[in-house]
FIPATI-706712 format. One record per residue: residue in three letters; chain; x, y, z of N, C-alpha, C in turn. Coordinates in pm, whole numbers. Layout:
<r: ALA	c: A	n_px: X	n_py: Y	n_pz: Z	ca_px: X	ca_py: Y	ca_pz: Z	c_px: X	c_py: Y	c_pz: Z>
...
This chain:
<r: UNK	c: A	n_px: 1190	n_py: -7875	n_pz: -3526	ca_px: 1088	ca_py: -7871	ca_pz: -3630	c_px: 960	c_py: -7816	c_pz: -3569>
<r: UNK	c: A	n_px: 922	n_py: -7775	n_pz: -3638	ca_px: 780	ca_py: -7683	ca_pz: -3632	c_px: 609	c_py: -7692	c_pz: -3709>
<r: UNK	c: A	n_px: 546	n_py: -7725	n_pz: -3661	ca_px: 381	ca_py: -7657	ca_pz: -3762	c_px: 372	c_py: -7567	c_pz: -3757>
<r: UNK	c: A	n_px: 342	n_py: -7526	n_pz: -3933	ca_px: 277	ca_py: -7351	ca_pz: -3974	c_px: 167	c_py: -7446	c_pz: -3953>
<r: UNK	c: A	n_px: 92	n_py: -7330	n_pz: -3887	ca_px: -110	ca_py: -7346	ca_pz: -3920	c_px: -147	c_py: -7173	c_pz: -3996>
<r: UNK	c: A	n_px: -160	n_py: -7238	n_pz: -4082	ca_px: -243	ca_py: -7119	ca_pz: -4239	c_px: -348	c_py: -7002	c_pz: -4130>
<r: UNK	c: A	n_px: -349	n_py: -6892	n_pz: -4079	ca_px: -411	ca_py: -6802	ca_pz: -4064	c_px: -553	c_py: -6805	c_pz: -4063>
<r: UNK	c: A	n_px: -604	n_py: -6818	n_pz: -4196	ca_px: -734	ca_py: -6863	ca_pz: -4223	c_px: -781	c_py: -7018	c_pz: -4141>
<r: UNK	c: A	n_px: -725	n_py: -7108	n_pz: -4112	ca_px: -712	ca_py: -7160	ca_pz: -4019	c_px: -745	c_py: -7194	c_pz: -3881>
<r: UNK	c: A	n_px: -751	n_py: -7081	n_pz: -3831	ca_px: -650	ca_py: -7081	ca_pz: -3672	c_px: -788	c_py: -7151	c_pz: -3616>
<r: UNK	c: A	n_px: -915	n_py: -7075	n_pz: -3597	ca_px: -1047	ca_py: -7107	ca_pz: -3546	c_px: -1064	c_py: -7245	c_pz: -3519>
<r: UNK	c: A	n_px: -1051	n_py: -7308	n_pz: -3633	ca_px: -1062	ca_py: -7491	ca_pz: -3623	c_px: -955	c_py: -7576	c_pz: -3562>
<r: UNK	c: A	n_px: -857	n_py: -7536	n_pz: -3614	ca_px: -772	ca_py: -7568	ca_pz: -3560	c_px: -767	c_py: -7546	c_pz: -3373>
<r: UNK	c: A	n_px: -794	n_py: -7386	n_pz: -3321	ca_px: -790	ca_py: -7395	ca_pz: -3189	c_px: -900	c_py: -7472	c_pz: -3099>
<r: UNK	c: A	n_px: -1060	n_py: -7498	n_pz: -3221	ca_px: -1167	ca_py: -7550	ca_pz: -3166	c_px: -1108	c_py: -7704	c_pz: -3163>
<r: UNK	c: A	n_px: -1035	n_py: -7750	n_pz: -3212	ca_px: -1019	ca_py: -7922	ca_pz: -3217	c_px: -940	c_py: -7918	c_pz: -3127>
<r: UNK	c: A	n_px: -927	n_py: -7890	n_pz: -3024	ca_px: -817	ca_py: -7915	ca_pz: -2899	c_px: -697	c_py: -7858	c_pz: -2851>
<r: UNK	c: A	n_px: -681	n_py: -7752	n_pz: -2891	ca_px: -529	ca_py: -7698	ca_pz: -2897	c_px: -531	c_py: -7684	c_pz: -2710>
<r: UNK	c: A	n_px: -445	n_py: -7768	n_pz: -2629	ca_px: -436	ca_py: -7701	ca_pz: -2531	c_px: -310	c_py: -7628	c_pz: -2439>
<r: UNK	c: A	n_px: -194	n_py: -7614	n_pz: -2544	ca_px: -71	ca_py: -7523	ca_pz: -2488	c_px: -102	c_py: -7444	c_pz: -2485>
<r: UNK	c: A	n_px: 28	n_py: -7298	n_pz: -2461	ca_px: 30	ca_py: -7158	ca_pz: -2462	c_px: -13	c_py: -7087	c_pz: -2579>
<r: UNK	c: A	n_px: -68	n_py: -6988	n_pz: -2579	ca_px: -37	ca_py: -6886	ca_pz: -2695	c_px: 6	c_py: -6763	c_pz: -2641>
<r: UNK	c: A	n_px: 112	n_py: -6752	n_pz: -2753	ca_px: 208	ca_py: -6650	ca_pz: -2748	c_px: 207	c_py: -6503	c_pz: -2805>
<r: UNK	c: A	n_px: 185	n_py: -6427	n_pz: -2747	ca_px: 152	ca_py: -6301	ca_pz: -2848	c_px: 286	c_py: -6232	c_pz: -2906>
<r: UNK	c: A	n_px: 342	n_py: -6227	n_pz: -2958	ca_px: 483	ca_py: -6181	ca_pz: -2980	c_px: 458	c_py: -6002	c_pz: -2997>
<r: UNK	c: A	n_px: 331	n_py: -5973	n_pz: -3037	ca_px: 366	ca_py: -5757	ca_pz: -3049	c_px: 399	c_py: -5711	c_pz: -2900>
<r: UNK	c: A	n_px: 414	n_py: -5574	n_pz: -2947	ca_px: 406	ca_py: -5478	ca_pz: -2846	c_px: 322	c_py: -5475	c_pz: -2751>
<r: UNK	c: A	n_px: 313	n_py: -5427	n_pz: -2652	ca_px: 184	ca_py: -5422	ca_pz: -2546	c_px: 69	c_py: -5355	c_pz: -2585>
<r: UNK	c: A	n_px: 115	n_py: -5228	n_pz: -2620	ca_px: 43	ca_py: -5134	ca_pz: -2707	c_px: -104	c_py: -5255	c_pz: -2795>
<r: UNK	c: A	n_px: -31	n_py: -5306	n_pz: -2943	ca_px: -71	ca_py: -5406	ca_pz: -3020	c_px: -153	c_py: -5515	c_pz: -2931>
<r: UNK	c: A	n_px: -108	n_py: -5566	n_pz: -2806	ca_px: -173	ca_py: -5694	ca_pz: -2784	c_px: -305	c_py: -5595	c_pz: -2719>
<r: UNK	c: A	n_px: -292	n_py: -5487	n_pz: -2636	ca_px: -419	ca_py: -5444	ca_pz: -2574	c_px: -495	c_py: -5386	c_pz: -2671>
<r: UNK	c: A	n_px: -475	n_py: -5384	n_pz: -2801	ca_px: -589	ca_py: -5339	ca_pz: -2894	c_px: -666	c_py: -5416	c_pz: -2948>
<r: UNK	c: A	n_px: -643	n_py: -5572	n_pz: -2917	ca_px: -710	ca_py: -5688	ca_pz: -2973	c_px: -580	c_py: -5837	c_pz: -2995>
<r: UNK	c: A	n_px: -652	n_py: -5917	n_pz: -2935	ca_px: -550	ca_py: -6056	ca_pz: -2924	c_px: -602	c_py: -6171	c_pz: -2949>
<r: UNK	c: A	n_px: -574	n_py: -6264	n_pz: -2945	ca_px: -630	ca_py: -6416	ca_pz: -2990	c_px: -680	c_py: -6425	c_pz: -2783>
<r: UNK	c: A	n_px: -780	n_py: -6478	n_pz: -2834	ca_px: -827	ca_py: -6514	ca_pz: -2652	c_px: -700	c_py: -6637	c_pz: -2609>
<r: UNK	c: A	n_px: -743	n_py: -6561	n_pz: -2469	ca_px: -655	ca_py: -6693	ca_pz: -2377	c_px: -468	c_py: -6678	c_pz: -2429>
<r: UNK	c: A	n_px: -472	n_py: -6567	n_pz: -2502	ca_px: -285	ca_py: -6552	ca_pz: -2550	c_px: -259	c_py: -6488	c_pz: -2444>
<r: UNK	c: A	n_px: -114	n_py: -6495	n_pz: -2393	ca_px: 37	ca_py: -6453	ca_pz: -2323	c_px: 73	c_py: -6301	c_pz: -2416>
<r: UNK	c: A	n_px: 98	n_py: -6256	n_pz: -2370	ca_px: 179	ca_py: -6107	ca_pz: -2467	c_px: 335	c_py: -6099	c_pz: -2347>
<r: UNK	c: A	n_px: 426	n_py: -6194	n_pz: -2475	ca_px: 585	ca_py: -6153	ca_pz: -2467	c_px: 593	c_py: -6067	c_pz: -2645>
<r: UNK	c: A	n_px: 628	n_py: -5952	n_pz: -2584	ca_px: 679	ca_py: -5894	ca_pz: -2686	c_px: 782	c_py: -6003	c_pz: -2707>
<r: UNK	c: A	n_px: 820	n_py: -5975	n_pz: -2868	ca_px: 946	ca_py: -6024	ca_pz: -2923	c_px: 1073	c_py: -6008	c_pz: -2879>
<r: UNK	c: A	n_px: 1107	n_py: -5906	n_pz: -2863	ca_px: 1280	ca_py: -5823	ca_pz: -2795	c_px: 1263	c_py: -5885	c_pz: -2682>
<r: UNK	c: A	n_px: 1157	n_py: -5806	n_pz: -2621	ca_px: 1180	ca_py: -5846	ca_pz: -2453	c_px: 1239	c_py: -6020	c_pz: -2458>
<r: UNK	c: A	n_px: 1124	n_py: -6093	n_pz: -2534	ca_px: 1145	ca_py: -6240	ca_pz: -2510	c_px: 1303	c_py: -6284	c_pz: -2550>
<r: UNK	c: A	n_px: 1356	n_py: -6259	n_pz: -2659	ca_px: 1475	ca_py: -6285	ca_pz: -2675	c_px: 1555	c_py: -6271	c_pz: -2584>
<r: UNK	c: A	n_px: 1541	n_py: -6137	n_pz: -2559	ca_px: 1648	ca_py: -6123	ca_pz: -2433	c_px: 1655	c_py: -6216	c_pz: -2316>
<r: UNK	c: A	n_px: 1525	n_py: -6294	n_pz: -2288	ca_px: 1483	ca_py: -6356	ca_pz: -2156	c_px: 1444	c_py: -6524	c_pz: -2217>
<r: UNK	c: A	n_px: 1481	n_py: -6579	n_pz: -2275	ca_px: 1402	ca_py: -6683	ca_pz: -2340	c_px: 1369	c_py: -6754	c_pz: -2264>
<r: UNK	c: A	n_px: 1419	n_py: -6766	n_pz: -2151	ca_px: 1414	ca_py: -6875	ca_pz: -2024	c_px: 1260	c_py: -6849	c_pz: -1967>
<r: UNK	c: A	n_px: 1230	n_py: -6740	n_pz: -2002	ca_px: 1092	ca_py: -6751	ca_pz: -1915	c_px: 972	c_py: -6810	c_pz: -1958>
<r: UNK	c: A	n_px: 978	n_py: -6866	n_pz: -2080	ca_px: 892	ca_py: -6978	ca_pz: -2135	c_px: 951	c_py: -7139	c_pz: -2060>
<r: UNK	c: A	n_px: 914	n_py: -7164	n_pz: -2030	ca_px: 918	ca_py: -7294	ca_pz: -1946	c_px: 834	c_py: -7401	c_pz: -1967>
<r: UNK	c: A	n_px: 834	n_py: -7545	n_pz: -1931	ca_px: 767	ca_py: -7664	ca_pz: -1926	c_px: 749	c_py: -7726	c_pz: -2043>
<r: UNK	c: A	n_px: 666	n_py: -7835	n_pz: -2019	ca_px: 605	ca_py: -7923	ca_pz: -2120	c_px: 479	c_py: -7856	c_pz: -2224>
<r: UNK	c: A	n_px: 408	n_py: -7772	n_pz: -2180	ca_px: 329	ca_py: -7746	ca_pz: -2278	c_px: 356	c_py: -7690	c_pz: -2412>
<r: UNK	c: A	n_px: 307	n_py: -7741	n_pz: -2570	ca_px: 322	ca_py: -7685	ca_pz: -2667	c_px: 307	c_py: -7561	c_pz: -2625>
<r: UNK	c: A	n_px: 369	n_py: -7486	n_pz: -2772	ca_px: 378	ca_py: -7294	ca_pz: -2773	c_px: 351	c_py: -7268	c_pz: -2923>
<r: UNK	c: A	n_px: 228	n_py: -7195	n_pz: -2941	ca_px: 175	ca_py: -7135	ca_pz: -3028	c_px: 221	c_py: -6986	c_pz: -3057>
<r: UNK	c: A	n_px: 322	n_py: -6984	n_pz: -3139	ca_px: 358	ca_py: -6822	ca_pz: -3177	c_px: 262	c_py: -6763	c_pz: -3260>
<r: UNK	c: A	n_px: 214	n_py: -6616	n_pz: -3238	ca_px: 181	ca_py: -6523	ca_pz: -3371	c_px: 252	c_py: -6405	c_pz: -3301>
<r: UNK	c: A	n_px: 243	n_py: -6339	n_pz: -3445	ca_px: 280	ca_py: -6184	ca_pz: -3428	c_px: 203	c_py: -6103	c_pz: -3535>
<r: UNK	c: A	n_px: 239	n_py: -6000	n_pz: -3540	ca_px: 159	ca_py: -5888	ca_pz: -3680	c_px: 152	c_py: -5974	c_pz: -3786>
<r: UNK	c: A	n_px: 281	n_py: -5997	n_pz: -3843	ca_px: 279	ca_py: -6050	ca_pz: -3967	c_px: 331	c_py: -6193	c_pz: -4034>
<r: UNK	c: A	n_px: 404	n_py: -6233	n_pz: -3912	ca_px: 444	ca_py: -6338	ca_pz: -3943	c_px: 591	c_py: -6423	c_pz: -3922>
<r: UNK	c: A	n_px: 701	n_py: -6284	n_pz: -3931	ca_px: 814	ca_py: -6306	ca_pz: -3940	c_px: 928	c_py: -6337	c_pz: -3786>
<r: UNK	c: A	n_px: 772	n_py: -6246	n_pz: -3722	ca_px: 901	ca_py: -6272	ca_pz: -3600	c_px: 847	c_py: -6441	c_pz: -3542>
<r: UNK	c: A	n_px: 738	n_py: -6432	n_pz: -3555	ca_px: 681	ca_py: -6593	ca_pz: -3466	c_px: 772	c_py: -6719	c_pz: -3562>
<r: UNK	c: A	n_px: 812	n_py: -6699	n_pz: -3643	ca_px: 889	ca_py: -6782	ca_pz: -3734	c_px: 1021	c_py: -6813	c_pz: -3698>
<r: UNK	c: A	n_px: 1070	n_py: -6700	n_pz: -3671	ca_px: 1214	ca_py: -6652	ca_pz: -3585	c_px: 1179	c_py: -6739	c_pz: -3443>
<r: UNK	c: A	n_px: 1096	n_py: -6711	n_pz: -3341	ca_px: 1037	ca_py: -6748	ca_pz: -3226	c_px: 1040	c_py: -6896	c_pz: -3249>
<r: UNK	c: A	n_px: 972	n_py: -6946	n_pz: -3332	ca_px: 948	ca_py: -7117	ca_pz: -3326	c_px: 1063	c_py: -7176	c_pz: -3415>
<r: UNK	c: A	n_px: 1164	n_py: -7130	n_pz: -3471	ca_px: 1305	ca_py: -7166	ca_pz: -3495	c_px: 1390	c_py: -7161	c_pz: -3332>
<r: UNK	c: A	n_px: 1388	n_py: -7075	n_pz: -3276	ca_px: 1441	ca_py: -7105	ca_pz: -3104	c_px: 1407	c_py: -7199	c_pz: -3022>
<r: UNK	c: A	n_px: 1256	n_py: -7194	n_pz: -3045	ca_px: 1180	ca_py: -7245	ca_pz: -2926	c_px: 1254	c_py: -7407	c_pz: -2988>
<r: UNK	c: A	n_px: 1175	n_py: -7441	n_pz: -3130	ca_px: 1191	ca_py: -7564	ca_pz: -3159	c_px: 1342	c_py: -7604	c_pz: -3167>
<r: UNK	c: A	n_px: 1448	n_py: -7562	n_pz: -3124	ca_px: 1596	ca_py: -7638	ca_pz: -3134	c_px: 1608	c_py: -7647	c_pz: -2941>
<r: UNK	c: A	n_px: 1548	n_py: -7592	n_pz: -2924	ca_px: 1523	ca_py: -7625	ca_pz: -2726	c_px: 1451	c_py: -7724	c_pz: -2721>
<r: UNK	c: A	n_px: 1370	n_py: -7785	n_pz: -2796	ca_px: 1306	ca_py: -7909	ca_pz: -2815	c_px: 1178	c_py: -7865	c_pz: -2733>
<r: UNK	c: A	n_px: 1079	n_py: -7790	n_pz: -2788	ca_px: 994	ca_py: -7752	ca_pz: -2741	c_px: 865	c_py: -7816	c_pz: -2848>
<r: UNK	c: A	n_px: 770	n_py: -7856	n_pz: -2822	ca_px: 667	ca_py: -7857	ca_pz: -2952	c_px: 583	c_py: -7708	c_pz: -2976>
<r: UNK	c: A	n_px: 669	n_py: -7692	n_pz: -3095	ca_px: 618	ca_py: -7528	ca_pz: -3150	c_px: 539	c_py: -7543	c_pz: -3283>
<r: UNK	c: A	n_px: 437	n_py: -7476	n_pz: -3252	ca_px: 320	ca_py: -7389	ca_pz: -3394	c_px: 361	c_py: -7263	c_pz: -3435>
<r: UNK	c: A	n_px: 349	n_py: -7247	n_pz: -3523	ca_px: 377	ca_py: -7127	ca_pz: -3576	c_px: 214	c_py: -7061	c_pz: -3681>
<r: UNK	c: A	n_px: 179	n_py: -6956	n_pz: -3664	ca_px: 47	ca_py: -6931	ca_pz: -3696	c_px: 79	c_py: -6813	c_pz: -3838>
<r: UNK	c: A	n_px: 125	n_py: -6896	n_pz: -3944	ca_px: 131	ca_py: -6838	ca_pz: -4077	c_px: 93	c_py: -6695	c_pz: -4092>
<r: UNK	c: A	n_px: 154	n_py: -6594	n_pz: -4093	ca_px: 75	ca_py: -6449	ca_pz: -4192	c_px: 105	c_py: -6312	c_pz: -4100>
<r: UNK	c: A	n_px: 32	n_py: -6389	n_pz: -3972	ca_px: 27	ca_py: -6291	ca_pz: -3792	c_px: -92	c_py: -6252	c_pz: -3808>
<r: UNK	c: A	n_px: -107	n_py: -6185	n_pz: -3707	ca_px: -210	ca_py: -6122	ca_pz: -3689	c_px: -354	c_py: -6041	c_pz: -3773>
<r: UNK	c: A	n_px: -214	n_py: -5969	n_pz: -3889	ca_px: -276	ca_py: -5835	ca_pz: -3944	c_px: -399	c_py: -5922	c_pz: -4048>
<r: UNK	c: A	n_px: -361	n_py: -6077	n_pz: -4067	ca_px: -477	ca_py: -6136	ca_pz: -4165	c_px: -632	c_py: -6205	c_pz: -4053>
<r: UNK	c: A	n_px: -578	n_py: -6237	n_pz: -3958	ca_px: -676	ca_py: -6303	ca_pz: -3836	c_px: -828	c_py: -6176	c_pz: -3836>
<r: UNK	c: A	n_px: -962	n_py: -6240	n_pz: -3841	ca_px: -1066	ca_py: -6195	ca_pz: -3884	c_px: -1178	c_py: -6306	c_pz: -3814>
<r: UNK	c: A	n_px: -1125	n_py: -6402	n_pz: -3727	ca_px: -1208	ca_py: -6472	ca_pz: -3601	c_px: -1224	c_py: -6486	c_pz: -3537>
<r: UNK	c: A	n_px: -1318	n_py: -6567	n_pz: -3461	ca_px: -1441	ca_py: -6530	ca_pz: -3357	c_px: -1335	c_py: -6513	c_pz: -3244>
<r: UNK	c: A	n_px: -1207	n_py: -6564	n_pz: -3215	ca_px: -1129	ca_py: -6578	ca_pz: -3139	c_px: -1071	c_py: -6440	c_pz: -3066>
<r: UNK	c: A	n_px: -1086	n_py: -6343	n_pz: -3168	ca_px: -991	ca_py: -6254	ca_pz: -3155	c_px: -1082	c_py: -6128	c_pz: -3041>
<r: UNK	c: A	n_px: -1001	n_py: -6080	n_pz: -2944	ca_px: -1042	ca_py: -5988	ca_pz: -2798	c_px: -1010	c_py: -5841	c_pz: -2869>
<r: UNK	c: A	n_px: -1152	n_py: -5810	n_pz: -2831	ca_px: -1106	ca_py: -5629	ca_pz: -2876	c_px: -1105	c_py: -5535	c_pz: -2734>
């Protein structure tokens, strides 16, 4: 099982304590044009192929562009018994202070 956190969202939500991973699921390309601060960039493919390289106890915060693959992502993560977020919409709606250009 999983938390969506609503997009519009994310800011408060990351200001009230969030202290796991964040996960960037795009392309490299995509994450070096602007990212949520303090995010990881596993592309999606790559990660599938490798899932093992997410490791430990800390929660894992997925986004991606739009939504669909971090959904996919925190359906895996969470049957490994991981505590997974999932960040509703992706990226293409995110418009806060958070975000690295």
């Amino acid at each position: 099982m999983y938390e969506t956190i609503p997009i519009q969202q994310l800011d408060k939500w990351l200001e009230r304590g969030y202290t796991g991973r964040i996960i960037d699921l795009r392309d490299k390309t995509a994450f070096w044009c602007g990212h949520i601060y303090g995010a990881e960039n596993y592309p999606f493919e790559e990660l599938m192929q490798n899932p093992s390289v997410l490791t430990g106890q800390e929660p894992l915060l997925f986004y991606c562009t739009r939504g669909s693959e971090s959904l996919l992502a925190c359906n895996y993560y969470a049957r490994q018994g991981f505590q997974v977020y999932n960040v509703a919409n992706g990226l293409n709606y995110y418009c806060g202070k958070y975000l690295t250009l």
